[in-house]
N, C-alpha and C positions, 0 to 999 in steps of 0.2 A: 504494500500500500504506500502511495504514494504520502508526501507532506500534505499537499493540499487537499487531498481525499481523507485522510488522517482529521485534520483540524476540521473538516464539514461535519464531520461523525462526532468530535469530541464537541462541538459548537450545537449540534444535536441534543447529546448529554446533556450539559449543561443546561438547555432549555429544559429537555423532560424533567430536571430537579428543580425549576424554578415553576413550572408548570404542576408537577407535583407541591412542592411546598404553597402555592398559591398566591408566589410572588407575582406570576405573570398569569395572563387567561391562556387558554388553549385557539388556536386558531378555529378548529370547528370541534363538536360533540357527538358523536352517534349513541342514540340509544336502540339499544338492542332487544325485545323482548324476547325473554326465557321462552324455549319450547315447552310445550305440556310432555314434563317428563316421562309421567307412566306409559303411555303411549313409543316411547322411545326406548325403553327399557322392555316391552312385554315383545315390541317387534324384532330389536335384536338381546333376546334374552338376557340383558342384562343388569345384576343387583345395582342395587343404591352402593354398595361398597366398592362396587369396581368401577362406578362414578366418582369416587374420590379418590382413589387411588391412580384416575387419567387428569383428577383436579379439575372435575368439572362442576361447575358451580353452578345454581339455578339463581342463585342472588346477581350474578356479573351482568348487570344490563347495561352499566356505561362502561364506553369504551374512547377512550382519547387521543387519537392518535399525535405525533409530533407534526412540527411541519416538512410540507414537502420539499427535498432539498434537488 
């Protein structure tokens, strides 16, 4: 990686912590609503526990991406 390709990524960084801490706003927001679980689980057989063990969450409905570089 180059220098300048380098410093676009770490200039990245640094937004998403100031965007996390809520020093800055996020450029845009998507919200995302949950699928109806059980429905997802009974068609590919699978427990609530092997939903957390891939980290899937039914609470994650925003999503904020960085800006596009």
């Amino acid at each position: 990686m180059n220098d300048k390709d380098f410093s676009e990524v770490l200039a990245c960084f640094k937004e998403a912590g100031q965007i996390k801490t809520g020093s800055k706003e996020p450029g845009r927001v998507s919200k995302i609503d949950p699928p109806a679980i059980k429905p997802v689980h009974t068609k590919h057989s699978c427990a609530q526990g092997h939903a957390k063990t891939i980290s899937a969450k039914a609470s994650s409905k925003k999503f904020t991406p960085h800006k596009n570089v």
